[in-house]
N, C-alpha and C positions, 0 to 999 in steps of 0.2 A: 351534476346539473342537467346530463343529459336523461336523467330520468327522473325528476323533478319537473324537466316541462312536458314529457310525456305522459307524465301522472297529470298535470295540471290540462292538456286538453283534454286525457279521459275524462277525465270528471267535468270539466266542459262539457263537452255533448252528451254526460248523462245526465246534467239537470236539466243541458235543455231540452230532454225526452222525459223530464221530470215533469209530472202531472202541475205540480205545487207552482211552479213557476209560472206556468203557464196560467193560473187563476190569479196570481201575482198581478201579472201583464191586465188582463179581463179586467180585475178588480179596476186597477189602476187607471187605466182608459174609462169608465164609468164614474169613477171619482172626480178626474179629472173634468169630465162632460157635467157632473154635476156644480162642480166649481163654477162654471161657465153660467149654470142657472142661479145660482149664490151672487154671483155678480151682478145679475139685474135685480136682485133686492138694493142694492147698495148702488146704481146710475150713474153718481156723482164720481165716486172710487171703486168703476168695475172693474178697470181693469189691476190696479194696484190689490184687489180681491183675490181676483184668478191668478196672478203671480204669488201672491204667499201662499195660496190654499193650493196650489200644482206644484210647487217648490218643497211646501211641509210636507203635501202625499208623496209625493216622487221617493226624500227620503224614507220616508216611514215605511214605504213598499219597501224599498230597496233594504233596509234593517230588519224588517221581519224575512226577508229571505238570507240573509246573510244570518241574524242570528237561527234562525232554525237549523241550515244547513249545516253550519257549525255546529249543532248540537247533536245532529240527529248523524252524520255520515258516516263517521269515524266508528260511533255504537252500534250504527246500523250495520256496517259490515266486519266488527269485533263479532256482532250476535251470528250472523249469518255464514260466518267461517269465511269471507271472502278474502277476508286480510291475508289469511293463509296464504292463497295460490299467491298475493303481489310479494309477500315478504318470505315464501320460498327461491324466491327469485334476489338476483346480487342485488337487493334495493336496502336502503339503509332504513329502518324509521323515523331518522327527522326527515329523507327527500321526502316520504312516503305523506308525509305528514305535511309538509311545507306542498306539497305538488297538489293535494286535497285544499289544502286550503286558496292558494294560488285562484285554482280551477274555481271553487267557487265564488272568487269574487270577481274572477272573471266573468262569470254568468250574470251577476249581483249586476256589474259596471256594465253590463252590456245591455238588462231590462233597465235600467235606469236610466241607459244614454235613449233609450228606443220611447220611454216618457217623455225624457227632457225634449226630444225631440217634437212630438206631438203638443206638447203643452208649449213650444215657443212657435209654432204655428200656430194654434188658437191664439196665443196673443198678437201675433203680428196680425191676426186676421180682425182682431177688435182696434186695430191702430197702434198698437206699442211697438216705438223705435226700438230694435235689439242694442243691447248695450252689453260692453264687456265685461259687467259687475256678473252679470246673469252663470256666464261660465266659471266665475271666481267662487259663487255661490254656488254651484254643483259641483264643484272640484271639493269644499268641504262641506257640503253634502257627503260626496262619497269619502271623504279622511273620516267622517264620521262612523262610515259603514264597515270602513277596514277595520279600524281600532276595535270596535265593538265587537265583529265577528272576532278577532284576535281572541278575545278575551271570552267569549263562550265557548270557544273551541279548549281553551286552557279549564273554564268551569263543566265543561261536559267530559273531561277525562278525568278533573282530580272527584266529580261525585258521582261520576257514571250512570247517571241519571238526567236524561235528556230534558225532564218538565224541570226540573231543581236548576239547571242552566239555565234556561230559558226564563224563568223567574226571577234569577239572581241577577240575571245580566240586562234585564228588562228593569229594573232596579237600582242600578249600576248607572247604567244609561240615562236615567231620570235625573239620579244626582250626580251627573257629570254636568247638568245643565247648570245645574247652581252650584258651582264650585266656586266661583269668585266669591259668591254670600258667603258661602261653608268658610271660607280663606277669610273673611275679613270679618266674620263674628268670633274668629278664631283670634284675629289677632288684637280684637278690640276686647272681647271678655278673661283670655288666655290669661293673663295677669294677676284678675283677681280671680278666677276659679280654674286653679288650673289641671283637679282631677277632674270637674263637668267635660271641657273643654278637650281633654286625651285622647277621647276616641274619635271626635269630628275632626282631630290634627290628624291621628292617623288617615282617618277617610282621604283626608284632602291629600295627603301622598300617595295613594293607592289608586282611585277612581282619576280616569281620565277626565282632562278638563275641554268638553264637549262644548262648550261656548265658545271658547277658542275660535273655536271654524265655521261659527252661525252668522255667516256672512249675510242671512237673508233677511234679518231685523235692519239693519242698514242699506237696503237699497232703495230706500224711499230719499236717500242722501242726494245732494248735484251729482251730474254724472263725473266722471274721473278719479272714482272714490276705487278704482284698479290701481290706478298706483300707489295705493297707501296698503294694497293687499301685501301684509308679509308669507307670502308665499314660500318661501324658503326655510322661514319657522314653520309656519306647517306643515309641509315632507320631514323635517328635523323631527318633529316632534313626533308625528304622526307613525313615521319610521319607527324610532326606538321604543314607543310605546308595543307596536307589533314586534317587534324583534324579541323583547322583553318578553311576552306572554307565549311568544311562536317556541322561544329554547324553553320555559318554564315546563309549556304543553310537550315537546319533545322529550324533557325530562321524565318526564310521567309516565309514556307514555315507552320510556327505554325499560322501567321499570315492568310493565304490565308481563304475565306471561301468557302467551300464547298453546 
């Protein structure tokens, strides 16, 4: 463990010396400034504007850093021989692996919360009472970003090809949004066509169900809609989903020769 969180703040403070993140942030705060102009088209509902459109960027930032980093860290330093000097050392390949990953989403949660942070200031600054939902909604916000990194970090080992990850997993990520559809055309056509139907049943056990934790279509709800949050199915969930893909990728990755 104890070198599993030393793997995980190295890699910490190299992405935060990582160029990419830092246009991450840029990007993000001009997105976010632009929302704010998106919301004087619309007067009536600005501010309920600048809450979804700083809520959808915040994630989106935060998933494009999470999946690249995932894709890119582990190949990048396979390529560059660096692996060598950490795993000439008593390190095992899954802490090696788990402390990489760690690290980055530590970085991931850290530009995210430094968003979230600025965009709930622009709205208290247009009038919006902060409300509890807001955190319930960036909490799977970021369950979103875990899982998903999870699972590029497993597709960037088993094709060893950083674009082909990044593709898949981008992919992946879209029909996790419609999973509930995918589930319930599954079980209303499944019956009478049940070879059509095979491959969208497998999808729907394999892709994670990213809906799950879109808390942010719901906050236009009365307030108090915090305590219908099952918070505790989504760490459950969210967990084993990472768990799953983190041994998968350790797998692989016991496999690889150095």
């Amino acid at each position: 463990m104890r070198a599993v969180l030393l793997l995980a703040l190295n890699s910490w403070v190299e992405n935060l010396r990582n160029r990419f993140f830092g246009l991450v942030l840029a990007f993000a705060g001009t997105v976010l400034y632009l929302s704010m102009l998106l919301g004087l088209l619309a007067s009536d509902q600005e501010v309920r504007v600048l809450l979804d459109f700083g809520l959808g960027f915040i994630e989106l930032m935060g998933l494009v850093g999470a999946v690249y980093g995932a894709s890119t860290v582990v190949l990048r330093e396979m390529e560059s021989k660096t692996v060598y000097m950490i795993l000439t050392r008593p390190v095992e390949r899954s802490s090696y692996l788990l402390g990489r990953y760690l690290g980055l989403m530590l970085s991931v949660g850290g530009a995210m919360l430094i968003m979230a942070g600025a965009h709930v200031f622009m709205l208290v600054l247009k009038g919006w009472a902060f409300r509890p939902d807001y955190c319930w909604a960036f909490l799977g916000a970021f369950l979103k970003v875990l899982v998903t990194g999870s699972l590029a970090l497993f597709l960037a080992l088993s094709t060893t090809s950083a674009l082909s990850a990044l593709s898949i997993t981008m992919i992946i990520w879209s029909l996790g949004h419609f999973l509930p559809e995918i589930r319930l055309m599954v079980r209303r056509f499944g019956s009478d066509s049940t070879l059509l139907m095979a491959p969208l049943q497998a999808v729907s056990w394999v892709i994670p169900d990213l809906q799950l934790f879109n808390l942010r279509d719901r906050l236009d709800l009365p307030a108090g809609l915090a305590q219908c949050v099952p918070v505790g199915s989504w760490l459950v969930y969210a967990a084993g989903y990472c768990c799953v893909w983190l041994v998968l990728s350790s797998a692989l990755f016991k496999r690889k020769e150095f």
